[in-house]
N, C-alpha and C positions, 0 to 999 in steps of 0.2 A: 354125724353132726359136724365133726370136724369139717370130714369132707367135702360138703354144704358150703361150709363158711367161705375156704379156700376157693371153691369154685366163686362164687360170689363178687370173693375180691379178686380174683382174676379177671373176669366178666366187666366189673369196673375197670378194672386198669385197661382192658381191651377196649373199650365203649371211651374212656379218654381217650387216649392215643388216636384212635379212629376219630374223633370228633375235633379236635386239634388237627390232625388230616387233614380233613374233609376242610376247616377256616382256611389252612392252606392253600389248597386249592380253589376254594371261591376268591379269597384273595389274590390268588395269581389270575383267572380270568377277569376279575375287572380291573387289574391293572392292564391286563390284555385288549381288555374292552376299550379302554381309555375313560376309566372312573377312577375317578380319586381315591384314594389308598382312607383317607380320613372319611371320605365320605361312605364307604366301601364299610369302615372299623364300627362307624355309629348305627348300623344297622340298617 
């Protein structure tokens, strides 16, 4: 069960990081793109 748990929140912490990533990187090609950082943030 322990075990379970730990992978679990591991699995989350890895699925943040990656998904905080991954904004990064869309964020950087549309500033690359030539779209607005604000336009870019509201979806």
């Amino acid at each position: 069960m322990w075990g379970q748990m730990t992978n679990i929140s591991g699995n989350l912490a890895v699925t943040t990081v990656v998904g905080r990533w991954n904004d990064a990187v869309e964020f950087s090609a549309g500033v690359w793109n030539g779209e607005s950082p604000t336009e870019r943030a509201d979806g």
